[in-house]
C-alpha positions in Angstrom: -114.2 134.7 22.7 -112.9 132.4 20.9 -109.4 129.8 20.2 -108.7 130.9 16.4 -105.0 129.5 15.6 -102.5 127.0 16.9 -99.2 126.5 15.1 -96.6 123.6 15.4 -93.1 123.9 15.3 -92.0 126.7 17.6 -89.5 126.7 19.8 -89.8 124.4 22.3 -89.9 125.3 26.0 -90.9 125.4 29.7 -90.5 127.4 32.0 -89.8 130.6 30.1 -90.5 134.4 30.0 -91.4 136.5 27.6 -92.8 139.9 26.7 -94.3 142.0 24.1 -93.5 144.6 21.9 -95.4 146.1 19.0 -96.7 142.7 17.2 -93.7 141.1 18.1 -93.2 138.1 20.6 -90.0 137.8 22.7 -89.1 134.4 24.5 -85.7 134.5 26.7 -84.4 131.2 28.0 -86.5 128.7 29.4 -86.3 124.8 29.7 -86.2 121.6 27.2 -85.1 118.5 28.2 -83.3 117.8 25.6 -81.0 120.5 26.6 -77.8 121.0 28.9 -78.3 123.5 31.5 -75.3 122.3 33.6 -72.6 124.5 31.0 -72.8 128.3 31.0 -73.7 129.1 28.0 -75.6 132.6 26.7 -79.7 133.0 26.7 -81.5 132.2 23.5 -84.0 134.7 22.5 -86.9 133.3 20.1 -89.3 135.9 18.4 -92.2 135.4 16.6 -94.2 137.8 13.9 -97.6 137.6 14.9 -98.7 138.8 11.6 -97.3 135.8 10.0 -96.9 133.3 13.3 -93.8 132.8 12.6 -90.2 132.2 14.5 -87.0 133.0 14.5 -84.2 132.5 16.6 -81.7 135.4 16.9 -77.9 134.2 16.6 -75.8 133.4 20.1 -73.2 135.7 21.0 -69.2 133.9 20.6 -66.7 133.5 23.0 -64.8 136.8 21.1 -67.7 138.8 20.9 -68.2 141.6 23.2 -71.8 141.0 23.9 -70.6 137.5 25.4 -69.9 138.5 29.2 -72.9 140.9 29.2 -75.6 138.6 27.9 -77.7 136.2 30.6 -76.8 132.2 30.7 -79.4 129.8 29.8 -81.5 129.5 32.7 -85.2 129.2 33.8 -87.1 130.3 36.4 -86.4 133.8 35.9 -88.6 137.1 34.5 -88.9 139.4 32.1 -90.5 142.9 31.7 -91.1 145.4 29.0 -90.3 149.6 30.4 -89.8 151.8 28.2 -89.3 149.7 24.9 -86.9 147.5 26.4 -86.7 144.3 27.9 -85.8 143.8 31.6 -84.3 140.2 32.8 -83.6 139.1 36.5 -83.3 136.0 38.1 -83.5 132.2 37.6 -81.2 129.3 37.3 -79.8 126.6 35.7 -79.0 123.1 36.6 -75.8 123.6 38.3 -77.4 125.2 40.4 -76.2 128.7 39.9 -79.1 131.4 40.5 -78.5 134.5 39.4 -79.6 137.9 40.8 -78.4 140.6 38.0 -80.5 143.0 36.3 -80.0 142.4 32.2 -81.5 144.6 29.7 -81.9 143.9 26.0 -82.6 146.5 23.3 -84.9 145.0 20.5 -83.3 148.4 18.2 -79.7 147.0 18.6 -80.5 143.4 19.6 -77.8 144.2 22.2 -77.5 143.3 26.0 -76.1 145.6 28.9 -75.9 145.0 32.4 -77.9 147.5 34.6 -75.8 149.2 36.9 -76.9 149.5 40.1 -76.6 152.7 42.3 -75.7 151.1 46.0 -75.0 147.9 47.8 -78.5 146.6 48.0 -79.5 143.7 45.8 -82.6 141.1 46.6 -80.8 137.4 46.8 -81.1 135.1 43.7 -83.9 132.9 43.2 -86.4 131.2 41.0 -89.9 131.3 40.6 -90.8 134.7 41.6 -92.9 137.2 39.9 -92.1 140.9 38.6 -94.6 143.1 37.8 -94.2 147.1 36.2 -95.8 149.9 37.7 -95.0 153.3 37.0 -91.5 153.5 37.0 -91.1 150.7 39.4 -90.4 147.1 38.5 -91.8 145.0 41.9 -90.6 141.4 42.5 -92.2 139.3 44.7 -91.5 135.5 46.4 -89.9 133.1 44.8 -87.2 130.2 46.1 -84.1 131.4 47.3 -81.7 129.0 46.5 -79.0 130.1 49.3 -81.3 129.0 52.0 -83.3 126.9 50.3 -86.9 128.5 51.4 -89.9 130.3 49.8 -89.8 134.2 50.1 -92.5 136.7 50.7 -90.5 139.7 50.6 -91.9 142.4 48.0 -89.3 144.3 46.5 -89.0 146.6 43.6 -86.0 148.2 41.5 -86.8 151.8 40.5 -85.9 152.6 37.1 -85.2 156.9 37.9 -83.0 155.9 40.5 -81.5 152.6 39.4 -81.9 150.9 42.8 -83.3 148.3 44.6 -86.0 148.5 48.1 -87.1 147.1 50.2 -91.0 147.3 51.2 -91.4 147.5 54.3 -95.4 146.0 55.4 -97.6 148.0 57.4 -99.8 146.5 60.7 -102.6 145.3 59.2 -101.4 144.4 56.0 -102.9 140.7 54.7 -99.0 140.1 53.5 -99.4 137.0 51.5 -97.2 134.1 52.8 -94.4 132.5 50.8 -94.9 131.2 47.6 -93.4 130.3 43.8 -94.6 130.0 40.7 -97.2 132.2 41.2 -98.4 135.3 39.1 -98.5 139.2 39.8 -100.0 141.3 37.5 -100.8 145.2 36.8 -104.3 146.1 36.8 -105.3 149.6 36.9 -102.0 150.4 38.9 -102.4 147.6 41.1 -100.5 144.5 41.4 -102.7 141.6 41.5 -101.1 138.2 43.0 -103.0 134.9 42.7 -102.0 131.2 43.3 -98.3 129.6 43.7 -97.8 127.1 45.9 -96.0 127.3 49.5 -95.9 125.7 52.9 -98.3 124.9 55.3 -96.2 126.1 59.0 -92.8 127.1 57.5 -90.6 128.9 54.5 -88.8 125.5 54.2 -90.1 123.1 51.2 -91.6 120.0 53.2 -94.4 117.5 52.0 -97.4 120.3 53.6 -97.8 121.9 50.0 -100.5 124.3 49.7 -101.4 125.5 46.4 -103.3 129.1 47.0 -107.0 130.1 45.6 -107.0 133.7 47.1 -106.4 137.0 45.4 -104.3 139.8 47.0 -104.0 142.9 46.2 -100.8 145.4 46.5 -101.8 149.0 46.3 -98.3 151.2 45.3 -100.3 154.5 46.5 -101.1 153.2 49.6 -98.2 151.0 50.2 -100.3 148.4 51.5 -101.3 144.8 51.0 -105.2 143.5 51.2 -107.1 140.4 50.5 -109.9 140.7 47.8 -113.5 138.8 49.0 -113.7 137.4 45.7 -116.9 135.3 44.8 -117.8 133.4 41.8 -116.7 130.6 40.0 -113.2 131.2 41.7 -110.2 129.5 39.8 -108.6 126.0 42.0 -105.2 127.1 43.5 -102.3 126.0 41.1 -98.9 127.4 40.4 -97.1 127.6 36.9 -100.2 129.3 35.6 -100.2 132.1 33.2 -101.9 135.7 34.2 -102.5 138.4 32.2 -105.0 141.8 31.8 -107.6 142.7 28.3 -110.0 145.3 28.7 -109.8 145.9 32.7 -110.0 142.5 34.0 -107.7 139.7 34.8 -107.2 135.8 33.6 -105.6 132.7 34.6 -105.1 130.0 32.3 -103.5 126.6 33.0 -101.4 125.6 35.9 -100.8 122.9 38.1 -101.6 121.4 41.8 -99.6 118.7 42.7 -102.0 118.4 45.8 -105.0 116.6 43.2 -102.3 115.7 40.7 -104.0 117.6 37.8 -103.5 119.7 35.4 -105.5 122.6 33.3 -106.3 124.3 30.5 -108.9 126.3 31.9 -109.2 129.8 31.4 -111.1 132.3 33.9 -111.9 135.9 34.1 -111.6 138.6 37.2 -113.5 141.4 37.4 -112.4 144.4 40.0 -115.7 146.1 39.9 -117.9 143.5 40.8 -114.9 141.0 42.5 -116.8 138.3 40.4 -114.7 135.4 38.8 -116.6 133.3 36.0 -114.9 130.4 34.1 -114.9 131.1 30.2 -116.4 129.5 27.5 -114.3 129.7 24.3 -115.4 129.0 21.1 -113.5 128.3 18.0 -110.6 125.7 17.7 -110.2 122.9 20.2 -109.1 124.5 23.6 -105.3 123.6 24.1 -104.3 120.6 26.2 -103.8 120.8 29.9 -100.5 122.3 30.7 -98.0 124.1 33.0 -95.2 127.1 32.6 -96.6 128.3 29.3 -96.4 132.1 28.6 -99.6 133.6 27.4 -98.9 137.4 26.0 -102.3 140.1 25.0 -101.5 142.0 21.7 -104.6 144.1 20.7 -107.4 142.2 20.7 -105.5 138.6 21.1 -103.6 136.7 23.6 -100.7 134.5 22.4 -100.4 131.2 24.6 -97.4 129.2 23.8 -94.7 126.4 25.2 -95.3 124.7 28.4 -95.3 120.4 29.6 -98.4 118.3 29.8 -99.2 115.2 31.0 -98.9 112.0 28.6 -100.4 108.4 29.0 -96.9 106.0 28.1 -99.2 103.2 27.4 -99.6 104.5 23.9 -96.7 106.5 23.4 -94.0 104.9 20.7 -93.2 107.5 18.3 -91.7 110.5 20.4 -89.9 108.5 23.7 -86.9 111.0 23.3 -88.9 113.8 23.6 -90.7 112.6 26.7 -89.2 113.3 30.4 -90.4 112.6 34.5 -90.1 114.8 36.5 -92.9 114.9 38.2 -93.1 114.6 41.9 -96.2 112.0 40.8 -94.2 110.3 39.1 -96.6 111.3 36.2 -95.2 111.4 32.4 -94.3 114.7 30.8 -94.5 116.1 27.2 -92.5 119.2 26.8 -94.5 121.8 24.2 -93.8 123.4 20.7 -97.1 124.9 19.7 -98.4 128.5 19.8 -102.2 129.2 20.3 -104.0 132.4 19.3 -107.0 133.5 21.5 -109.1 136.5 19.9 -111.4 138.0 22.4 -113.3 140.4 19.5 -112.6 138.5 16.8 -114.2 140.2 13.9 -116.7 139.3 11.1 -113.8 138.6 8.6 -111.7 136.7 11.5 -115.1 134.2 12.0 -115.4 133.3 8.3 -112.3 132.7 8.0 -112.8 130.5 10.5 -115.9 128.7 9.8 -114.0 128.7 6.1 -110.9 126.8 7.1 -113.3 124.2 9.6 -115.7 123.6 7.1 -112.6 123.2 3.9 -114.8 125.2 1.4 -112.4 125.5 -1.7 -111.3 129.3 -1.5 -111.7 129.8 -5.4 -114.9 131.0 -4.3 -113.4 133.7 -2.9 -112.1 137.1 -4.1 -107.8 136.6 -4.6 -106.9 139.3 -1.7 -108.4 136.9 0.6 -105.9 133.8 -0.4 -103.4 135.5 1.8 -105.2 135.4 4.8 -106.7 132.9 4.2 -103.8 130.6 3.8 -102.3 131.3 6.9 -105.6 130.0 8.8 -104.9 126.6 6.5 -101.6 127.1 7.6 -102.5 126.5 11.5 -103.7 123.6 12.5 -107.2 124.4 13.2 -108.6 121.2 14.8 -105.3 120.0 16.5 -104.7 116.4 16.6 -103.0 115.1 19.6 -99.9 113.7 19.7 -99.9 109.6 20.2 -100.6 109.1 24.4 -100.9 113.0 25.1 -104.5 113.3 27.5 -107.2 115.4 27.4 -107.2 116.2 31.8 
């Protein structure tokens, strides 16, 4: 397994969502502080070629255009799933605050949005931070903060997609129901949703100073309707929120994060395994792992996951050159630096992907090389393979 790529220069945010289609990268909304999310104003979409790492930006729909009443407002907070070829939106805010509770859908084909209609009355209340998850036919949100009554959730619901309407699950006695929570993940393994971490309160739903940040892995099993608790062992992951999830080859990782509790950071990246309930931290290879960070996305394509935007920690002793780029927001008090790079993570890279690695490292002149290599070739030179850090950003 190793870190093969990281490119400079994409869009750059926090607190995003995004999804995959093809070898294509879609990134909806999300947070820069260099932004204002106090005016309603339409969703940006970014997509990036993973062939050629590259971005683009898709144009903002006018005042007079048609698509303008029917296309999400900037926001973060909110998710985004792929059924069926098409992206699914819901949720999030802005800084007004106006959270939002509408199901959007955007067709990659026509680059167009539409609202979801919605057969009956029954809609879950807006809020941030929650996860959604697609099994089957069935797209599952869980948690989140609702901004109404300004409390963590742990209602599961889920929107069916043959019916176009929203449920209610209802637990079972006996169910290990996790307790309310944001910014955690929940993730499809094998027709299973998979929920670890977030953060939440230590007596109540209400957002106090008893923060918890969770360790434990729960399971919810659509079949069964049920909730459990797996006994996981191992080299189990430090509860965090603002992580990143995601499933290659039947097993589940967690990279990055946050717990306010130890004031840290991560950039560690750990692997589940749901036949032997073993977790084991990773050892990549390659490039320099990226910095420690929080609210990145991190998307698998084939054989590679695709880990970009986020905030990290800074030192402001030594930073000079970027002071309008760096914000504090942190309950710490600690110094953040708001992400623009895009990592690439190959967990099979093959023979041709490791010398062009152990080309580009080493800066062997590729003359010696046969010409339909130069193309490849270049776009490893293109990347900056052994990333220098920005002036004041930290390693932990």
């Amino acid at each position: 397994m190793y870190w093969i790529q990281c490119i400079e220069n994409g869009p750059r945010r926090v607190n995003h969502a995004a999804g995959a289609l093809d070898d294509f990268i879609y990134s909806f909304g999300g947070y820069s502080h260099k932004e204002d999310y106090t005016r309603i104003t339409p969703i940006d979409i970014h997509i990036c070629n993973t062939h050629t790492l590259k971005w683009y930006l898709l144009p903002k729909p006018q005042l007079d255009d048609s698509q303008y009443n029917v296309t999400p407002f900037s926001r973060y907070g909110h998710t985004v799933v792929v059924y069926k070829r098409k992206f699914y939106l819901w949720g999030g805010r802005n800084d007004r605050p106006v959270p939002c509770n509408r199901l959007f859908c955007f067709d990659p084909k026509s680059r167009q949005w539409s609202l979801v209609s919605i057969v009956g009355d029954f809609v879950p209340s807006p809020r941030d931070g929650h996860s959604a998850c697609i099994i089957n036919d069935r797209m599952y949100i869980f948690g989140g903060f609702e901004d109404h009554t300004q409390q963590f959730s742990n209602d599961l619901f889920y929107f069916d997609f043959n019916t176009s309407s929203w449920h209610l699950h209802q637990p079972k006695i006996g169910d290990v129901i996790p307790q309310w929570r944001d910014f955690h993940s929940a993730t499809n393994l094998d027709g299973q949703m998979y929920l670890f971490g977030g953060r939440f309160d230590r007596i109540e739903p209400q957002q106090i100073t008893q923060t918890i940040y969770d360790d434990r892995l729960y399971i919810f099993n659509p079949e069964h309707n049920s909730w459990s608790l797996v006994t996981a062992m191992g080299e189990i992951p430090c509860g965090r929120r603002s992580h990143s999830a995601f499933v290659h080859d039947g097993k589940l990782y967690i990279f990055g994060g946050y717990n306010n509790v130890i004031g840290s950071h991560f950039n560690d990246l750990h692997e589940f395994n749901p036949l032997t309930l073993l977790w084991r931290r990773i050892k990549a290879y390659g490039i320099g792992s990226p910095v420690p960070r929080r609210r990145q996305c991190c998307l698998v394509i084939h054989d590679r996951m695709y880990m970009f935007g986020g905030t990290s920690p800074i030192s402001t002793s030594t930073f000079t050159n970027r002071s309008n780029e760096i914000q504090e927001i942190d309950v710490l008090r600690t110094t953040l630096y708001d992400q623009s790079d895009l990592y690439v993570f190959d967990f099979a890279p093959t023979l041709k992907t490791l010398c062009l690695l152990f080309l580009a490292k080493q800066r062997i002149n590729i003359n010696i090389l046969s010409k339909k290599f130069h193309q490849e070739y270049q776009l490893f030179t293109q990347s900056t393979l052994i990333r220098q850090r920005s002036t004041g950003e930290t390693s932990g």
